[in-house]
N, C-alpha and C positions, 0 to 999 in steps of 0.2 A: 815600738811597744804599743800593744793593744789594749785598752781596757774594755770592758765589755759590764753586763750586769752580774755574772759571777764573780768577777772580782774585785778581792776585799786586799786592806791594807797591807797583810800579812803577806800577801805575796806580791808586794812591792817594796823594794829596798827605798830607803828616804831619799837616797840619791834620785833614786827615778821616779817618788812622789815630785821631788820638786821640776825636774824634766817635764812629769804632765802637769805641771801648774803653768810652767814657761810656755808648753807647745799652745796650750790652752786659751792663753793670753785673757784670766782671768782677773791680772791687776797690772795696768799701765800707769802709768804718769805720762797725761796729753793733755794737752793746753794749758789755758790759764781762766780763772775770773776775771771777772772784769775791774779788778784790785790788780792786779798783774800775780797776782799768786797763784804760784802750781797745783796742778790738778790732780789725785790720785785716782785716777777709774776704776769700779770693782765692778765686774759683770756677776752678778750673784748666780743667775743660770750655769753660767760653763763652772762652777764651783764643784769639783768631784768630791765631797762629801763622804761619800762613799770611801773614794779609796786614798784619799789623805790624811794623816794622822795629824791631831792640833802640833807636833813636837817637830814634823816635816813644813808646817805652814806658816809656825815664827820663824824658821830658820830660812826659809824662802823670801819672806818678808824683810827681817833683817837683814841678809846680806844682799839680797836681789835689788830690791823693792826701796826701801826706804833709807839709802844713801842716795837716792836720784833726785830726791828733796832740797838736796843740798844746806840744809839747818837751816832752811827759811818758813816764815808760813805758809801753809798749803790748806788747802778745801780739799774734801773726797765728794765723789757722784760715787755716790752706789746706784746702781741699776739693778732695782727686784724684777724690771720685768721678767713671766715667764717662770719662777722660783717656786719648785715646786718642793717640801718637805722630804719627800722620800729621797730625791736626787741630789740636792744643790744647798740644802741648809742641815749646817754641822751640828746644832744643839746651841741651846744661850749660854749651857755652861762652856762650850767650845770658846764661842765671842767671847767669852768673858774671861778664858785663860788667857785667848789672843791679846785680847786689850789690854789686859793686865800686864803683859808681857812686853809692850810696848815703851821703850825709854819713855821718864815724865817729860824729858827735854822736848821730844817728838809729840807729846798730846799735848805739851803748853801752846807749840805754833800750830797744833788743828785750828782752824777759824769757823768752820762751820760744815757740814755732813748736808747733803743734799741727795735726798732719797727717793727716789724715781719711780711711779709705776707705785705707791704703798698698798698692799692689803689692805682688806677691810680688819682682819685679825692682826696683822704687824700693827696698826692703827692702834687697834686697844691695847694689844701687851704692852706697845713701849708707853703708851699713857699712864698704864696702872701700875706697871712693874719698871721702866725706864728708870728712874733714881737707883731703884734698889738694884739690880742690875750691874750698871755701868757704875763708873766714879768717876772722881774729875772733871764734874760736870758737862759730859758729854753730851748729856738725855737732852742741856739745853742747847748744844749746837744743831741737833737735825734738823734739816727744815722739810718737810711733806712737800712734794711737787708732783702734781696728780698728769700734769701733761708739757709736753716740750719744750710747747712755747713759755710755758711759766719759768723752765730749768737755762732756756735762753737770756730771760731777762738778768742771770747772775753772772752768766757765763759767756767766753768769746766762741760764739758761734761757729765762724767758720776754722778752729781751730780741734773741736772736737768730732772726733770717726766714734758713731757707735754700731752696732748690729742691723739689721735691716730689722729682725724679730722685733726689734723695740718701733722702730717707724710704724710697723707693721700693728702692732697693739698700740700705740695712742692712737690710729688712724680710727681704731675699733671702737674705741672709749671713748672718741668724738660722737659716734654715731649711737652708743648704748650708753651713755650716762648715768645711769640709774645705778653700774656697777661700782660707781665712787663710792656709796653709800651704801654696799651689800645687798641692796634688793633684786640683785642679778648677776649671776655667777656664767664663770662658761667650763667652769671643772665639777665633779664631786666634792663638798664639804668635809671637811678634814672629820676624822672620828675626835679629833681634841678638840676643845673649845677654849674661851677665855675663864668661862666659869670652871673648866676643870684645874686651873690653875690656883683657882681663888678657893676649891675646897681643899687641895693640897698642897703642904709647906714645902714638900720636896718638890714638885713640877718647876717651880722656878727656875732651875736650874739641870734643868733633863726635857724639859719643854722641844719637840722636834716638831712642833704643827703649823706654825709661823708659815703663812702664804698671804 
């Protein structure tokens, strides 16, 4: 099966959304912290967006994905590196069906979200809009981890593989600094902002600018 940029949801049966989430290898369970608890990987980049429907990505999750947990606590790395809106981010009303969707049993043993690589804009939304958002107090497990060696200090090193693309951008943002704090981009500035969120009560939840 091929996806390409013309194609959309509709001409993929759920069966073979979930086929391209596995060939994809957009969410593993690899390693552990340094608590000895399981790892959930989410590569946010290979996230086809595009041609997965939220109803094919709980069902992927749920039966794939989060029986390998084994009912213990676990941490997630989400990996934004590279997360561009138009390709790889589904909407926060997507997240937010996803989450929602999520046994409570399974969000009581999350211990903590560890977020790789953050936007200068993921930065603000989930500061302003994070409560209202998620529930279960989620907003307060993520922890920002701007470089690898910071996301090393929680986690067993030699037990996690991720992309080389990610080696590859912290190696960048050792050398351009400035882009921690938005004063230096290496894409186009998205047409949304944070203030457009903040003039409209619907954006919260159709929001697709997150980079």
């Amino acid at each position: 099966m091929t996806v390409n940029a013309t194609t959309d949801t509709s001409k993929l049966s759920q069966s073979e959304q979930e086929k391209l989430l596995d060939k994809l290898g957009v969410f593993k369970i690899q390693g552990r912290d340094k608590r000895g608890r399981k790892l959930l990987q989410i590569i946010g980049k290979l996230l086809p967006a595009k041609h997965v429907t939220v109803e094919a990505l709980k069902k992927y999750l749920e039966e794939k994905i989060l029986p390998g947990l084994d009912e213990q606590p676990f941490s997630v790395v989400y990996v934004h590196t590279g997360v561009r809106r138009s390709e790889n981010f589904p909407g926060i009303s997507a997240l937010r069906l996803i989450y929602d969707a999520i046994p409570i049993d399974v969000k009581d043993r999350l211990e903590a979200v560890y977020f790789l690589h953050p936007g200068l804009q993921s930065r603000l939304f989930l500061a302003t809009f994070g409560r209202l958002v998620f529930s279960g107090g989620l907003y307060r497990k993520v922890k920002y981890v701007s470089r690898l060696e910071f996301l090393w200090e929680h986690l067993r090193r030699n037990e996690m593989e991720l992309p080389e693309f990610v080696y590859d951008r912290n190696e960048e943002l050792e050398y351009r600094r400035m882009m921690d704090y938005g004063l230096e981009s290496d894409h186009p500035r998205s047409v949304c902002s944070v203030l457009a969120v903040v003039d409209s009560p619907f954006s919260v939840y159709s929001m697709r600018c997150i980079a």
